[in-house]
C-alpha positions in Angstrom: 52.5 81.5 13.7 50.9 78.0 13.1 52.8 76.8 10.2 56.7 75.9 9.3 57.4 75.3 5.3 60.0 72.7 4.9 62.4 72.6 2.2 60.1 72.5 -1.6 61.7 69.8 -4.4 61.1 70.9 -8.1 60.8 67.9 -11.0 61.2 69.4 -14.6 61.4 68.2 -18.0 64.7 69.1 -19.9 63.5 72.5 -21.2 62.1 73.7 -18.4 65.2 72.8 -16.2 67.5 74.6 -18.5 65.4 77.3 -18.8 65.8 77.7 -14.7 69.3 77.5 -14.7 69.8 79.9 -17.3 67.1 82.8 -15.4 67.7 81.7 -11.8 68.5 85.0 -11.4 65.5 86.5 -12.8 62.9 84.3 -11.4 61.0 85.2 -8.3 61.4 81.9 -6.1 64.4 80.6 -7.9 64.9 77.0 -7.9 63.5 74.9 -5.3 65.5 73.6 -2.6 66.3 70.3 -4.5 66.1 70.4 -7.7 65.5 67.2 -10.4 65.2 66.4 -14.0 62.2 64.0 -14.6 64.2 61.3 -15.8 67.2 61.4 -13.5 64.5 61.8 -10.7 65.1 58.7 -8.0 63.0 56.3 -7.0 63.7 57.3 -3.6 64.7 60.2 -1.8 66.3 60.0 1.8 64.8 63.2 3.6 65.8 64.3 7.0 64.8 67.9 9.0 65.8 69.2 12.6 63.6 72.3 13.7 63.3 74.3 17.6 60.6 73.1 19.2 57.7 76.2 19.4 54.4 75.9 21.2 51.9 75.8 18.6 53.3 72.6 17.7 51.6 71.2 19.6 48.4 69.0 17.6 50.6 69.8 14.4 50.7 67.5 11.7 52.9 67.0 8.6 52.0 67.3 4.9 53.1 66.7 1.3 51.7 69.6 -0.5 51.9 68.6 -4.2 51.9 71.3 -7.2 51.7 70.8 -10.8 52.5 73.6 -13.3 51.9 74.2 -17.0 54.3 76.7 -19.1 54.0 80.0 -18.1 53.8 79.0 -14.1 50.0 78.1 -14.4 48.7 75.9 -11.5 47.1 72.8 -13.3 46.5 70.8 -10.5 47.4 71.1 -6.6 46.7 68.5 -3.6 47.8 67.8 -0.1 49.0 65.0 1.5 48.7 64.1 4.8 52.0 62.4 5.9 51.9 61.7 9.8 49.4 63.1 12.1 50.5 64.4 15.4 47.7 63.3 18.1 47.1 66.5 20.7 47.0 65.3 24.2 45.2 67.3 26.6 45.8 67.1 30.6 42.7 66.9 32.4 43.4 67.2 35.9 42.1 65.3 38.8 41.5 67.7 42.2 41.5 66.6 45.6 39.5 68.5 47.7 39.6 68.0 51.2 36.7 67.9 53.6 37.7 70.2 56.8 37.4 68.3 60.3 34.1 69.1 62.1 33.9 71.2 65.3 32.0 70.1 68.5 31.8 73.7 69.1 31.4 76.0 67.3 32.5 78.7 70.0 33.4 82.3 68.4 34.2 85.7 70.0 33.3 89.5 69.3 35.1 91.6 70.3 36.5 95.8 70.9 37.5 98.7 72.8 35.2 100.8 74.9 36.8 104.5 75.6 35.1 105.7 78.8 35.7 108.6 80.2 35.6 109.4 83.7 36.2 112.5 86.2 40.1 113.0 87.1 40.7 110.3 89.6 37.3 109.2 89.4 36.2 105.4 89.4 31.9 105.5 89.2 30.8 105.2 85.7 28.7 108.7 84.7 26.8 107.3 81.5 25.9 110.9 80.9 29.4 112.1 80.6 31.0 112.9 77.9 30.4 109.9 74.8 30.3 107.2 77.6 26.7 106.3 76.6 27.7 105.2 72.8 31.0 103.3 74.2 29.0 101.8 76.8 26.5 100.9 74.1 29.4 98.7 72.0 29.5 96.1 74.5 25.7 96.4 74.6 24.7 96.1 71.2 26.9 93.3 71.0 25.3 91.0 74.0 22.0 92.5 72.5 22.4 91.0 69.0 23.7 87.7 69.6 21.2 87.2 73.0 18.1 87.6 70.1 19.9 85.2 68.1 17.6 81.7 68.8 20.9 80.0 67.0 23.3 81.5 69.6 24.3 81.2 73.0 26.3 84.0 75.3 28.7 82.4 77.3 30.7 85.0 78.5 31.8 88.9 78.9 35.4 89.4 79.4 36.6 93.1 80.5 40.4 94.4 80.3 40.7 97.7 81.9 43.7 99.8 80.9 45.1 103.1 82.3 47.5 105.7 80.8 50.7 106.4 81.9 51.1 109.8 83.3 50.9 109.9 87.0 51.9 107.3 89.5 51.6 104.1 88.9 50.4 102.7 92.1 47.2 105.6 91.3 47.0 104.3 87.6 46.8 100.7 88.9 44.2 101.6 91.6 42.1 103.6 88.8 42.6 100.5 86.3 41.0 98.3 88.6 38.5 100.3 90.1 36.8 101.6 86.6 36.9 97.7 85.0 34.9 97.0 88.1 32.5 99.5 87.9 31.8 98.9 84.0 31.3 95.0 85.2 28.7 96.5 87.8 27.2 98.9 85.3 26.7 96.1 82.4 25.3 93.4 85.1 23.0 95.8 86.3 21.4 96.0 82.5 20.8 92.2 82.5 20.7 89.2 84.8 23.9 87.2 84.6 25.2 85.2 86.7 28.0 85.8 89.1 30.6 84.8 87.0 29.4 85.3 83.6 31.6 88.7 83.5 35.4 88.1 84.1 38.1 91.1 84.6 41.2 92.1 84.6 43.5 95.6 84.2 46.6 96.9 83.3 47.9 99.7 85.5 49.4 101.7 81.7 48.9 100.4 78.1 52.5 100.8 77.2 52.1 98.5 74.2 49.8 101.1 72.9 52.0 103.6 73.6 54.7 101.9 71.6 52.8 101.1 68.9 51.6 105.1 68.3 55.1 105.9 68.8 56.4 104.1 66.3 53.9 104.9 63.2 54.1 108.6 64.4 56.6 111.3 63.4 57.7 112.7 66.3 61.2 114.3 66.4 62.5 112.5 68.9 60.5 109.2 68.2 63.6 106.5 67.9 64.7 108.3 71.4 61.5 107.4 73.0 61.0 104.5 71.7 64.6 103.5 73.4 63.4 104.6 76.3 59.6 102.3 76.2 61.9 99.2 75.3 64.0 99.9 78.2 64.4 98.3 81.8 63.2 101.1 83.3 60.1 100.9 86.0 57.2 102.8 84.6 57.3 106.0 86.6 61.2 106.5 85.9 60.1 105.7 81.8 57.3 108.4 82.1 59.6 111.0 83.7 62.3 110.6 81.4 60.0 111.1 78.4 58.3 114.4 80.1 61.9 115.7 81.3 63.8 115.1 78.2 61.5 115.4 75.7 58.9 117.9 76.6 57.1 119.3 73.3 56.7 115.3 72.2 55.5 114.2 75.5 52.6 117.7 75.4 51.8 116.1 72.0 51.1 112.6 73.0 49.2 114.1 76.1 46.8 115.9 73.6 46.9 113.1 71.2 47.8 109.7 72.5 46.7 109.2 76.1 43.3 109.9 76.2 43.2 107.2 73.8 44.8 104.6 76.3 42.3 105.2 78.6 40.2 101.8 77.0 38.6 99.0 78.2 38.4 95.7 75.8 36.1 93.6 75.8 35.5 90.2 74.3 31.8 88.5 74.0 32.4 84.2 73.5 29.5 82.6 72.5 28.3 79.3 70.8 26.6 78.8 67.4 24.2 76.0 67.3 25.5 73.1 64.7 23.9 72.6 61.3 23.5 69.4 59.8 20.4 69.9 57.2 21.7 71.1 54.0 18.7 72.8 53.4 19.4 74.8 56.5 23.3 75.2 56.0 22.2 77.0 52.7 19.3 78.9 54.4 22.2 80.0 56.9 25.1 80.6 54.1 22.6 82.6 52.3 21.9 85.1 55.0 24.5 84.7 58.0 27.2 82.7 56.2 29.6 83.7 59.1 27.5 81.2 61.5 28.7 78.0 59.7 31.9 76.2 60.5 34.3 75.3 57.8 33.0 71.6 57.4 29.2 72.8 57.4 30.1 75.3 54.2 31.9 72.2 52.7 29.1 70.0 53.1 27.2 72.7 51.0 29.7 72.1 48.1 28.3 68.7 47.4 24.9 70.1 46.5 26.3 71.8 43.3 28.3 70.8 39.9 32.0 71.3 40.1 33.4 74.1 38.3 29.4 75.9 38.6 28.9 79.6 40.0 27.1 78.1 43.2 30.2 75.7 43.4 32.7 78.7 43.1 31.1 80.5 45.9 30.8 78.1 48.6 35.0 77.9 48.4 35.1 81.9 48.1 33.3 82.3 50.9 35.1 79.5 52.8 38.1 80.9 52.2 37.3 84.7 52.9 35.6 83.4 56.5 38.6 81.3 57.4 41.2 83.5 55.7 44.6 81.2 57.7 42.7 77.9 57.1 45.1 75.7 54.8 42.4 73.4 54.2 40.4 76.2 52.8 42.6 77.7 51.1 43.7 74.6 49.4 39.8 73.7 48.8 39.5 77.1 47.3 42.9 76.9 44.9 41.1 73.8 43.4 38.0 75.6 42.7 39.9 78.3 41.3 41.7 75.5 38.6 38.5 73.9 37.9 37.5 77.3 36.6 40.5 78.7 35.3 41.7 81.2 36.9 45.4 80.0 37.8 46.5 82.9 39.3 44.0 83.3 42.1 44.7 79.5 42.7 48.8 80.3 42.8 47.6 83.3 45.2 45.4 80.3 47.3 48.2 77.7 46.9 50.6 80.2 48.8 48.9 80.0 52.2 47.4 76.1 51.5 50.6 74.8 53.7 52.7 72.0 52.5 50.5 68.5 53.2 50.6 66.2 50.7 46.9 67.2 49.3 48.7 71.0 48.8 52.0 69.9 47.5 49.5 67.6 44.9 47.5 70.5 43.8 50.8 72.6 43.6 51.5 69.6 41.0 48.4 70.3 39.2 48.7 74.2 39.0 52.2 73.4 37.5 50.5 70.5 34.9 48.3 73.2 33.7 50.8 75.8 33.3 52.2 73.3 30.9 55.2 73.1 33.2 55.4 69.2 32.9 58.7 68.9 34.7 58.2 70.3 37.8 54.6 69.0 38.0 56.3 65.5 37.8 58.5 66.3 40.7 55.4 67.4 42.7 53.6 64.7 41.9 56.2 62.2 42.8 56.4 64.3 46.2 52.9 64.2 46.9 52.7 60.5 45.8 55.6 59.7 49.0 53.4 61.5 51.3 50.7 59.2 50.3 48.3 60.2 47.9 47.7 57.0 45.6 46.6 58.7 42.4 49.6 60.6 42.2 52.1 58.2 41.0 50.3 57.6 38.5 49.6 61.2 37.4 53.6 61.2 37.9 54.4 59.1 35.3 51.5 60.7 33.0 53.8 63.9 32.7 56.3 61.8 30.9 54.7 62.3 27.5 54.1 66.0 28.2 57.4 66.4 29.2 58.4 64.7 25.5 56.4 66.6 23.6 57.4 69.8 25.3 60.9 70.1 25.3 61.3 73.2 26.0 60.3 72.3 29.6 63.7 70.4 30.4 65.7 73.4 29.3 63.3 75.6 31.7 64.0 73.4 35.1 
């Protein structure tokens, strides 16, 4: 596995070389490949040898390995040579990490579904009926825990109300409205906002939601009433058809589906205060990591040695807050080379876009696959879409790409 034996020359005195001749058959290695007498040996020999190319050759070197033999095969006296050494090159790849741009606000939203119930065509809010208290309490809890947050400020409460569809729709449209207003009035009444802090809207019947049941359920006839959600039809036509034509699907989704349209969702934006201490960012990442913007959490990377635990998690966590990011996913992909671990970087690389910073790193992951040829092309890609170092990387790969050529078969 880490060694190829080349073809072996005998030298004999005149007994000894008849002596093979006449046993060749008997003798366990037979001649040697070439075979001289000690006085007809030449001064020189001419020598030439053509072997595949296999990975271990890589850092090989070649030897003479020289054997002399008394009668009766005894090793007198053995050495080895060392003909031409084959100097191992190693890549050592340069990453470019790039620093995400900062926000001026840092402005997030929480958000959810409230599912209130309320007397048949009913519109005042009962907090005692039914489980309204606990879906009253979402929203809340959520104003509660970000209002006793000294780092955080509410800036708004945003209400959609949303009706089923049985019934008419004119009635569903009226009780839409008329419930989203009196959850506004019930939540205001809990704290002192201002006028407008709480925006509203409704939709008469959540026939996306309906759809979307629909389809992941197994109804009979669910590819029939899906036609008939998708179709031109005006609401109350699309409701009667369903009841009329289908009538043990439309019972179930009754039972099972409607109540569960009855929602109101709600969305909380508020503002997290900017960090520029890094003491404090990694106070903050330590506790509430989620409160940091993507630059804050890369400032926190310069704090530690590359390729270090501490290192490795600030990009982990980067990437898992800001999971569609590019940047941090390209960030992270570097971290994950400087460690290693090339398949979590490939998984990384995947969703780090095409910029010339990713299609640089793509060059890298390639490099230290040992797939020279390819990396090249990257490089030289990257290196047009202006990154300076990577020309020069580019024209590194050429004595990879020599020494491994097995590579310009593979591309």
């Amino acid at each position: 596995g880490d060694t190829l034996h080349l073809e072996t020359m005998g030298i004999y005195g005149r007994r000894r070389f008849i002596y093979n001749q006449r046993n060749e058959s008997k003798l366990e290695d037979a001649f040697q490949d070439v075979n001289f007498l000690n006085k007809e040996l030449p001064q020189t020999w001419k020598w030439t040898k053509s072997v595949p190319y296999q990975s271990w050759m890589d850092g090989a070197h070649l030897e003479l390995c020289r054997n002399l033999y008394g009668c009766c095969n005894d090793l007198l006296q053995g050495d080895v040579i060392c003909l031409s050494g084959y100097e191992e090159i190693i890549y050592v790849p340069e990453f470019i990490y790039v620093t995400p741009p900062a926000e001026m606000e840092k402005v997030r939203e929480m958000s959810g579904s409230a599912y209130i119930d309320f007397p048949v065509s009913r519109t005042e809010i009962r907090a005692d009926y039914r489980n309204n208290r606990s879906e009253i309490g979402k929203i809340l809890a959520g104003l509660d825990s970000l209002r006793k947050d000294d780092d955080i400020s509410v800036l708004s409460l945003t209400i959609k109300g949303y009706a089923s569809p049985e019934s008419p729709y004119a009635n569903n449209a009226r009780l839409a409205k008329g419930r989203t207003e009196s959850l506004k009035k019930y939540v205001s009444q809990q704290y002192s906002f201002d006028d407008d802090f709480i925006i509203t809207s409704y939709e008469a019947e959540d026939w996306d939601g309906l759809r979307e049941y629909v389809a992941a359920s197994s109804l009979v006839h669910k590819n029939e009433i899906l036609a008939i959600i998708d179709s031109a039809l005006d609401p109350d036509p699309k409701e009667l058809k369903i009841r009329k034509e289908y009538p043990s699907d439309y019972k179930f989704l009754l039972d099972n589906c409607y109540p569960a349209l009855r929602h109101s969702d709600y969305v909380i934006e508020y503002k997290i205060k900017s960090y520029v201490d890094l003491e404090e960012i990694r106070n903050v990442f330590e506790k509430e990591p989620g409160k940091l913007s993507m630059n804050e959490i890369f400032s926190l990377s310069t704090l530690y040695e590359p390729g270090s635990d501490s290192f490795n998690e600030v990009f982990d966590v980067a990437v898992a807050l800001f999971p569609a990011s590019e940047i941090t996913n390209l960030n992270a992909a570097n971290a994950a080379m400087e460690r290693g671990d090339l398949m979590k970087a490939e998984k990384y690389l995947a969703k780090a876009g095409d910029s010339p910073q990713s299609t640089y790193a793509a060059g890298v992951l390639s490099a230290l696959k040992k797939e020279y040829l390819k990396a090249k092309e990257l490089f030289l890609k990257a290196s047009e879409g202006g990154i300076s170092k990577a020309a020069e990387t580019a024209d590194s790969m050429d004595e990879f790409i020599l020494r491994s050529g097995n590579n310009i078969n593979k591309y």
